[in-house]
DSSP file (Angstrom, degrees, kcal/mol; ACC not computed):
  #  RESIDUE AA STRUCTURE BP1 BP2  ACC     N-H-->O    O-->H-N    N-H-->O    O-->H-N    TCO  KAPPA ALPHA  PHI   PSI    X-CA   Y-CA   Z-CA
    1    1 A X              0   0    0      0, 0.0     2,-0.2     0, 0.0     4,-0.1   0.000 360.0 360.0 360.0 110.9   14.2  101.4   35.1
    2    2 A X    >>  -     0   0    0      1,-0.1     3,-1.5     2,-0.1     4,-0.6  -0.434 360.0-120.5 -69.7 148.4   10.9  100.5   37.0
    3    3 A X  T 34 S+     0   0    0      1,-0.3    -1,-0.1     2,-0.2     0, 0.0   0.129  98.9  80.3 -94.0  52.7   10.5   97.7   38.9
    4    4 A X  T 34 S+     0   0    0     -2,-0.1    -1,-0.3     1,-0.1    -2,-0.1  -0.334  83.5  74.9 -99.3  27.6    8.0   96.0   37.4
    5    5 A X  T <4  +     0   0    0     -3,-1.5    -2,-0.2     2,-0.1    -1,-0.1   0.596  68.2 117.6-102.8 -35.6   10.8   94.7   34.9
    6    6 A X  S  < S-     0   0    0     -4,-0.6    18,-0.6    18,-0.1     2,-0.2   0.101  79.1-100.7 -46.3 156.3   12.3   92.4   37.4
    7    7 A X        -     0   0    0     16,-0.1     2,-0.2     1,-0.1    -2,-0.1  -0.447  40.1-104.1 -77.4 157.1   12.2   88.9   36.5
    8    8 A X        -     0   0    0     -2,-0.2    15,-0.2    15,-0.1     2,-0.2  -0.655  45.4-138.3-107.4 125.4    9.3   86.9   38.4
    9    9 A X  E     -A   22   0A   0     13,-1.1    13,-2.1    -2,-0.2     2,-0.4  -0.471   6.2-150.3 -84.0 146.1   11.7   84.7   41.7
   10   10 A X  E     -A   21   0A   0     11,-0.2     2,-0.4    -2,-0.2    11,-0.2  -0.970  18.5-173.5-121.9 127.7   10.7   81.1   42.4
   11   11 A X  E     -A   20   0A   0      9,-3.1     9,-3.4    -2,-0.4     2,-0.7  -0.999  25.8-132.7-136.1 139.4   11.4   80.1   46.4
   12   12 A X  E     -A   19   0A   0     -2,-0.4     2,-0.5     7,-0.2     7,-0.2  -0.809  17.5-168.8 -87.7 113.5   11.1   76.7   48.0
   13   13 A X  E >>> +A   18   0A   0      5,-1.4     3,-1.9    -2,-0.7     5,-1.2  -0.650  13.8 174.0-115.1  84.6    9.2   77.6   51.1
   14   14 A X  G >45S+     0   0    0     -2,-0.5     3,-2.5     1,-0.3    -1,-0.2   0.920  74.1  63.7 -52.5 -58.8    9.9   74.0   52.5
   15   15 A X  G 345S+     0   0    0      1,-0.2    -1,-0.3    -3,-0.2    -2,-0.0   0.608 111.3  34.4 -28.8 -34.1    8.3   75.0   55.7
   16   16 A X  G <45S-     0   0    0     -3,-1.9    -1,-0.2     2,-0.3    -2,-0.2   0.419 110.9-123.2 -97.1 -33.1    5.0   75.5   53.9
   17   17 A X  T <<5S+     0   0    0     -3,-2.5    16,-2.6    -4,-0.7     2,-0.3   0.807  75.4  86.8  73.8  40.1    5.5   72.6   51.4
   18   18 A X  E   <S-AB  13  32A   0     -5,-1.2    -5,-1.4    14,-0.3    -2,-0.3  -0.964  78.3-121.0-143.5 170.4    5.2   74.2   48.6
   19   19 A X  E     -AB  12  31A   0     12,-2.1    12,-1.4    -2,-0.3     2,-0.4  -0.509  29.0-161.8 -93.5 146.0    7.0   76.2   46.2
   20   20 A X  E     -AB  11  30A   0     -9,-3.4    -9,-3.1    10,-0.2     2,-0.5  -0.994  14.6-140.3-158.8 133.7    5.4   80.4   45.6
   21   21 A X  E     -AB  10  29A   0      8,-1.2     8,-2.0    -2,-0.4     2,-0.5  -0.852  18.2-150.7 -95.6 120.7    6.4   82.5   42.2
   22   22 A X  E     -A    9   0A   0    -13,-2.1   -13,-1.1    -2,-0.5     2,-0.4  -0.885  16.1-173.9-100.1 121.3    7.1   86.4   43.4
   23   23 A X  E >  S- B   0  26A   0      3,-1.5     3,-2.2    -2,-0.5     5,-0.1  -0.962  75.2  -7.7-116.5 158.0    6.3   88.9   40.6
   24   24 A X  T 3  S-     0   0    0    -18,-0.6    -1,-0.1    -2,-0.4     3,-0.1   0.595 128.7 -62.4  59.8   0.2    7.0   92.3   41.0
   25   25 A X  T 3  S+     0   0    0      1,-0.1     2,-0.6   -16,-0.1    -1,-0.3   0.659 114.9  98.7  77.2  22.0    7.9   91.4   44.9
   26   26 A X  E <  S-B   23   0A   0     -3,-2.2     2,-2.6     0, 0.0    -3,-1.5  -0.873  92.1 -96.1-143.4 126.9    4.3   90.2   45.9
   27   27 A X  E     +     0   0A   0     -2,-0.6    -5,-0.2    -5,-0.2    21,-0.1   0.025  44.7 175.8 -21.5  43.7    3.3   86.6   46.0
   28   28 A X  E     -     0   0A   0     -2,-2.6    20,-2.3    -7,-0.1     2,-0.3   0.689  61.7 -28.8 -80.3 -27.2    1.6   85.9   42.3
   29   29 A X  E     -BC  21  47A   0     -8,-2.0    -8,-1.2    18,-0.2     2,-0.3  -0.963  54.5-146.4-165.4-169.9    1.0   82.0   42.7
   30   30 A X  E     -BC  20  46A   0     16,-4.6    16,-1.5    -2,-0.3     2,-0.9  -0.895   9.1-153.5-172.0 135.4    2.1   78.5   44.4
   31   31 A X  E     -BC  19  45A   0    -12,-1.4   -12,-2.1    -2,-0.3     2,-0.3  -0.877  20.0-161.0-132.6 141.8    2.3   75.0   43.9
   32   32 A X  E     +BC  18  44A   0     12,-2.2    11,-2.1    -2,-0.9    12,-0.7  -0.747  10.0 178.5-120.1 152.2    2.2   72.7   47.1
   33   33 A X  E     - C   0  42A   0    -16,-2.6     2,-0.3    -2,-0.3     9,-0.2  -0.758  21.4-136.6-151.0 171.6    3.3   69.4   47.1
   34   34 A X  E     - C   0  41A   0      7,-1.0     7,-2.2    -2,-0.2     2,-0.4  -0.955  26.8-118.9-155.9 134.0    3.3   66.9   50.2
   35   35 A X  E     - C   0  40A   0     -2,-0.3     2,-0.6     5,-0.2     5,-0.2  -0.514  30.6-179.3-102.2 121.7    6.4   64.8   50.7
   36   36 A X  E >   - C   0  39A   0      3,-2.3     3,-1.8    -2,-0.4     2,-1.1  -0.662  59.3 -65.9-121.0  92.9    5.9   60.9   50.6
   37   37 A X  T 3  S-     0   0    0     -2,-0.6    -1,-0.1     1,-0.3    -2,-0.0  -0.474 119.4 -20.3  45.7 -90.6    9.2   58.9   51.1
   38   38 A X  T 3  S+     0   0    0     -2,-1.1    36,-0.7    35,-0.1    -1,-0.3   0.615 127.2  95.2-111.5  -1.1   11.3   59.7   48.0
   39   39 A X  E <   -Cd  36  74A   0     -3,-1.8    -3,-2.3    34,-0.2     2,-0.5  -0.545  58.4-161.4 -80.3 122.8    7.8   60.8   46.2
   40   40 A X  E     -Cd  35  75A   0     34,-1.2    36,-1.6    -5,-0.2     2,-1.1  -0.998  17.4-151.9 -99.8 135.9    6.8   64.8   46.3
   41   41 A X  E     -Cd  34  76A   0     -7,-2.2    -7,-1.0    -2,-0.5     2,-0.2  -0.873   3.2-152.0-119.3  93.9    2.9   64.5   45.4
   42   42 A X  E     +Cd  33  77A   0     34,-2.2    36,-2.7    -2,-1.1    37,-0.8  -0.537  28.6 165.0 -63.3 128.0    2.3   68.0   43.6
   43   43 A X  E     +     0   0A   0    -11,-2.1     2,-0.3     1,-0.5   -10,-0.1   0.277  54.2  20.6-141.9   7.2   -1.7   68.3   44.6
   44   44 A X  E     +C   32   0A   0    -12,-0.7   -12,-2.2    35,-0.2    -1,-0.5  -0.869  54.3 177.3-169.2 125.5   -2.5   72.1   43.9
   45   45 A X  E     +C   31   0A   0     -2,-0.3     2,-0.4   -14,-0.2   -14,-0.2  -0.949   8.0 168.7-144.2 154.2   -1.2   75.1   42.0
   46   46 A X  E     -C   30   0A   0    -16,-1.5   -16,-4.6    -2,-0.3     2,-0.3  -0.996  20.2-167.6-146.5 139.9   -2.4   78.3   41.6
   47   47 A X  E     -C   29   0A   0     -2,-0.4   -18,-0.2   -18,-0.2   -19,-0.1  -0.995  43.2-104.9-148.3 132.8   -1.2   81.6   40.2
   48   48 A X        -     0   0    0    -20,-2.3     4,-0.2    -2,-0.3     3,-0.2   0.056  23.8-116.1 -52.0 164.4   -3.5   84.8   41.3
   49   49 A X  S >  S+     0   0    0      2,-0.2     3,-9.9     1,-0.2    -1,-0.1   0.977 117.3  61.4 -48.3 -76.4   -6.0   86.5   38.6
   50   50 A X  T 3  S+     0   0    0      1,-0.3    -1,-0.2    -3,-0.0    -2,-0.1   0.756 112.2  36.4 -22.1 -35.1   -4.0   89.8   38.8
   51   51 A X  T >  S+     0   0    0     -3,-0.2     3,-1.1   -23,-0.2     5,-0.3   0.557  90.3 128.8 -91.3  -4.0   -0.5   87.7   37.4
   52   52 A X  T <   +     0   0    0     -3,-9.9     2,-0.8    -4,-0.2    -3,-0.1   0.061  60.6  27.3 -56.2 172.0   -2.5   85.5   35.0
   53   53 A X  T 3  S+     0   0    0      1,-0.2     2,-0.7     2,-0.0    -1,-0.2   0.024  98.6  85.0  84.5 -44.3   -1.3   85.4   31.3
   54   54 A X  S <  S-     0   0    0     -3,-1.1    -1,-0.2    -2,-0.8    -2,-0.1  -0.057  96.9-113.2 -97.6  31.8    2.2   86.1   31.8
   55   55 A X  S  > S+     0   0    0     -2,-0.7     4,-2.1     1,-0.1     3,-0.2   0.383  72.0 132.9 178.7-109.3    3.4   82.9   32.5
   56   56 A X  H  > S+     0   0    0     -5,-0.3     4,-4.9     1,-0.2     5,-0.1   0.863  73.9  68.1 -74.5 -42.3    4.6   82.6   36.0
   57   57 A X  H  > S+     0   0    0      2,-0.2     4,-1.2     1,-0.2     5,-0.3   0.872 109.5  40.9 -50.3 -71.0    2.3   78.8   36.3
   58   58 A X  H  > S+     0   0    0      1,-0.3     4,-5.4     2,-0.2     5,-0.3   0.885 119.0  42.8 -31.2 -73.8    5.0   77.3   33.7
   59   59 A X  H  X S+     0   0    0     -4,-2.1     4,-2.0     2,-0.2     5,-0.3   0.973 114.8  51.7 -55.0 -42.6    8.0   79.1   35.4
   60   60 A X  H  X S+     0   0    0     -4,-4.9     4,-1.9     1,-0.2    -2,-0.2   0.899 121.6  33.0 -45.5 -71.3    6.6   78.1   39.1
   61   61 A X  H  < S+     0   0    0     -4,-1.2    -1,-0.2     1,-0.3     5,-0.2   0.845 114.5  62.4 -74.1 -58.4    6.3   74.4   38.0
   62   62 A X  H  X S+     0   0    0     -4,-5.4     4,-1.8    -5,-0.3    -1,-0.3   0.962 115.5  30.4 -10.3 -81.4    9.4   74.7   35.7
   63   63 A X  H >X S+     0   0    0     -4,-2.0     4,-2.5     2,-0.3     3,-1.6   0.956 116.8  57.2 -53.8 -64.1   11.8   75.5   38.6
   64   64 A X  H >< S+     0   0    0     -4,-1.9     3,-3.7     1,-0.4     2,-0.6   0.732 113.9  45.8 -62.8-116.2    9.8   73.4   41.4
   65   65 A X  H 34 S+     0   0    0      1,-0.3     4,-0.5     2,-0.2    -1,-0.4   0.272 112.2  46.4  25.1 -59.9   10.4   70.4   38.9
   66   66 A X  H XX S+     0   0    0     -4,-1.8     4,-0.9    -3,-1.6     3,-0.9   0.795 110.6  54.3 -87.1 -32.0   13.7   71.1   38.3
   67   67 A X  H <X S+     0   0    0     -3,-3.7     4,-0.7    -4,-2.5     5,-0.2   0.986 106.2  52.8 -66.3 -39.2   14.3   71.5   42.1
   68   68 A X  H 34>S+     0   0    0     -4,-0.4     5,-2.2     2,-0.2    -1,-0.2   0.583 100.7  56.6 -33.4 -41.1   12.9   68.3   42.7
   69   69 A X  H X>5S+     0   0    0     -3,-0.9     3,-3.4    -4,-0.5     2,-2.1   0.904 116.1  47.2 -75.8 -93.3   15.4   66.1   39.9
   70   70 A X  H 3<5S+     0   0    0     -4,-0.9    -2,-0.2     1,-0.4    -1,-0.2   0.420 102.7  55.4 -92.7  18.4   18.3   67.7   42.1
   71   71 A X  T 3<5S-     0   0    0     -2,-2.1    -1,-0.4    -4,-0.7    -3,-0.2   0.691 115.8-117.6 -98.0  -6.7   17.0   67.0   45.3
   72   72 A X  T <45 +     0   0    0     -3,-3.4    -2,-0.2    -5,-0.2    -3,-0.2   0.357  69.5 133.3 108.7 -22.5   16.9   63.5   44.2
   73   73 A X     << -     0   0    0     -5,-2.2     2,-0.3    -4,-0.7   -34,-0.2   0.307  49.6-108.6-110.7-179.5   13.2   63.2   44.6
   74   74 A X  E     -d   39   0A   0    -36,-0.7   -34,-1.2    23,-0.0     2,-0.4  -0.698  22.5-128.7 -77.2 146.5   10.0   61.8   42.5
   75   75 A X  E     +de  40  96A   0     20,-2.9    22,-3.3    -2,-0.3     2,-0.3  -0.997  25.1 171.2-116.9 136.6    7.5   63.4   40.9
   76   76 A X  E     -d   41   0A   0    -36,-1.6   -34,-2.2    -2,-0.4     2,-0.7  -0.959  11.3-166.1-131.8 121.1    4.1   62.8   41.3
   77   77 A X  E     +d   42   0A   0     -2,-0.3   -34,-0.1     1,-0.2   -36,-0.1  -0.768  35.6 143.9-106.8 121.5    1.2   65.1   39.7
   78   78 A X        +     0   0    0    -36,-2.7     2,-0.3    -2,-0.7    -1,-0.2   0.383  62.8  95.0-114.4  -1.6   -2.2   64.4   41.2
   79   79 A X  S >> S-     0   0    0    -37,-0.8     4,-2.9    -3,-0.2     3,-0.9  -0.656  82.2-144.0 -67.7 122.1   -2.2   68.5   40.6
   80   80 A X  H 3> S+     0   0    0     -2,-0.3     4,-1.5     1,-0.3    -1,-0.2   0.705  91.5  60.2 -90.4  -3.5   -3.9   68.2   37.2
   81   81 A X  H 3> S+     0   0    0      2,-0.2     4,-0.5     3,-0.1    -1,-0.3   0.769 106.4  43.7 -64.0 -39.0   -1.6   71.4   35.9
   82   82 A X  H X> S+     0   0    0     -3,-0.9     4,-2.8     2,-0.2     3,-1.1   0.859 115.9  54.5 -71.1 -43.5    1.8   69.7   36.5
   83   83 A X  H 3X S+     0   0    0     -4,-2.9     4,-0.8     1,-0.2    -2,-0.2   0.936 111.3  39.2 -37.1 -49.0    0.0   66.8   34.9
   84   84 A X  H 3X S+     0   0    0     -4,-1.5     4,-0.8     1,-0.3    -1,-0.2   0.638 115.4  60.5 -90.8 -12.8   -0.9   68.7   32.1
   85   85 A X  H XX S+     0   0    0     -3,-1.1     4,-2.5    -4,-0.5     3,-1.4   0.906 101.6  48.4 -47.7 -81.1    2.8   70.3   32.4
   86   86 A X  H 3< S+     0   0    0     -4,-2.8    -2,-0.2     1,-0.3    -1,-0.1   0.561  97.2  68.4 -76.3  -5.9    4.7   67.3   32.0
   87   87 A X  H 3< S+     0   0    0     -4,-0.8    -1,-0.3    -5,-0.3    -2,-0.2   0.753 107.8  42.5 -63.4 -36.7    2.9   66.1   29.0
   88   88 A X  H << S+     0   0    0     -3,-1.4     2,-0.9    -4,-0.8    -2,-0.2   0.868 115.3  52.2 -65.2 -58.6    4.4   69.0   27.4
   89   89 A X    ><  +     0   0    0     -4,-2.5     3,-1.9     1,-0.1     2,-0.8  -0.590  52.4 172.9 -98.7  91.2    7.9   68.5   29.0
   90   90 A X  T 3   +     0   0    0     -2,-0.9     3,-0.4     1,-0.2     4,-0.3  -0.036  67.5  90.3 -74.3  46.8    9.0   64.9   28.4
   91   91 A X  T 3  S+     0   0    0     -2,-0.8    -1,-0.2     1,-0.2     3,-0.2   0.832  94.6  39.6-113.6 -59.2   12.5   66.2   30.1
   92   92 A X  S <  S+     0   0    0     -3,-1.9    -1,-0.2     1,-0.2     3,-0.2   0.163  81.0 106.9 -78.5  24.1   10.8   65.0   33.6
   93   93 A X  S >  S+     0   0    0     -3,-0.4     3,-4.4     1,-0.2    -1,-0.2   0.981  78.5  61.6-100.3 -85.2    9.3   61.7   31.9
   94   94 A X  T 3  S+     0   0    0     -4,-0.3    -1,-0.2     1,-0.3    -2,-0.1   0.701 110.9  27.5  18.4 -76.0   12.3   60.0   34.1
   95   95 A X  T 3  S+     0   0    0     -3,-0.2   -20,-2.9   -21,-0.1     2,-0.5   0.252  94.7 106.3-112.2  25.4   11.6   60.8   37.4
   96   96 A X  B <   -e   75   0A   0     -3,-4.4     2,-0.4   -22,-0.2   -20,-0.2  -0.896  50.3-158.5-119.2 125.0    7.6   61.2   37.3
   97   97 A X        -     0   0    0    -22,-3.3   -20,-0.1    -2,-0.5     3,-0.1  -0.918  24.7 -93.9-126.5 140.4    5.5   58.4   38.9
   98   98 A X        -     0   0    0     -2,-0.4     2,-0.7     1,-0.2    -1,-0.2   0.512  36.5-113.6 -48.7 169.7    1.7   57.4   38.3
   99   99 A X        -     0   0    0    -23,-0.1     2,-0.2     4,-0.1    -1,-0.2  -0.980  44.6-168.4-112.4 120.3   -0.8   58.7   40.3
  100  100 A X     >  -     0   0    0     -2,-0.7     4,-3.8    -3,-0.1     5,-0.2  -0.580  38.2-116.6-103.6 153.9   -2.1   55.9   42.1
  101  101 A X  H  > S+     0   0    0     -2,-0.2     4,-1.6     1,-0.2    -1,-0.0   0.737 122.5  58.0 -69.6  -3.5   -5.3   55.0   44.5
  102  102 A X  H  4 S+     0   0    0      2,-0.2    -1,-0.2     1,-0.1     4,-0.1   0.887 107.5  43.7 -84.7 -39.4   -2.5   54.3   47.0
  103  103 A X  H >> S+     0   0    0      1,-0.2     4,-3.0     2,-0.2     3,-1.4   0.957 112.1  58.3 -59.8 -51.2   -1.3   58.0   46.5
  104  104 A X  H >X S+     0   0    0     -4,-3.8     4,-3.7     1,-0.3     3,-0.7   0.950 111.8  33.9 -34.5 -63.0   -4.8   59.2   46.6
  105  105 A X  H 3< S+     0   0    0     -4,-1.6    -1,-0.3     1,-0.3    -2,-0.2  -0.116 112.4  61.5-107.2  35.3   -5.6   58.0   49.6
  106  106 A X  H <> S+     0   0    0     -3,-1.4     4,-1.1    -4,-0.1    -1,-0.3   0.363 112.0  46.3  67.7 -63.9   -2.2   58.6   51.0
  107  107 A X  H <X S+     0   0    0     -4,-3.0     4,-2.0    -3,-0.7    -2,-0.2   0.805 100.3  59.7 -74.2 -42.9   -3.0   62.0   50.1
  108  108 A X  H  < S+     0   0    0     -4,-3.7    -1,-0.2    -5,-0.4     4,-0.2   0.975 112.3  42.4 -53.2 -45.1   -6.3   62.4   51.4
  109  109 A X  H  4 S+     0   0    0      2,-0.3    -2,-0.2     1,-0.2    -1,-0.2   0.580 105.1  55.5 -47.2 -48.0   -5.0   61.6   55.0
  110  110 A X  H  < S+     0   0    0     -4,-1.1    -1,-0.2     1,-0.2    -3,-0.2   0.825 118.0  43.7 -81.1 -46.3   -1.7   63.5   55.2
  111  111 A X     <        0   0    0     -4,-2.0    -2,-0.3    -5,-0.2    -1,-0.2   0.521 360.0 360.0 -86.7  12.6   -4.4   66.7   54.2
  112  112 A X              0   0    0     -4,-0.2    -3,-0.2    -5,-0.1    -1,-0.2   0.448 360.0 360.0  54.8 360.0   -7.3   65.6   56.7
């Protein structure tokens, strides 16, 4: 059995803010979110050329999403891939809140 059959790992690397999909053991993408009271404000995801196609952007966002309902939290996508995400899965319709100019420029701030 090689291991390029293991199943592609999702970790919260809180430290980091954001969430990073391991395929194969190596770091194939990440979506980074910045925490705003009970709000996480998803602003970026990215999953390298080499992993594209297989995927891992769906499961990353999947998981990171799901961690998110059991942490209690909000969602907010100004990342326009969870947007485009969560049009597909009205599952999170619930706990996902508009992207506002107050988030914007919320956001601009917290990232300098």
């Amino acid at each position: 059995m090689s291991q390029s059959s293991a199943p592609p790992v999702v970790r919260h690397a809180d430290a980091k803010h954001r969430y990073e999909i391991l395929a194969d053991g190596v770091r194939a993408g990440l979506t980074v979110y910045r925490d705003r009271g009970d709000q996480r404000v998803f602003f970026h995801t990215e999953i390298d050329d080499a992993f594209a196609g297989r995927g891992l952007a769906s499961q990353l966002v999947q998981e990171a999403l799901t961690d998110v309902r059991q942490s209690g939290r909000r969602i907010v996508p100004v990342c326009p891939y969870v947007a485009k995400f969560l049009k597909r899965h009205e599952e999170f319709a619930d706990i996902t809140d508009p992207v506002t100019p107050e988030v914007l420029k919320w956001l601009e701030l917290e990232l300098g």
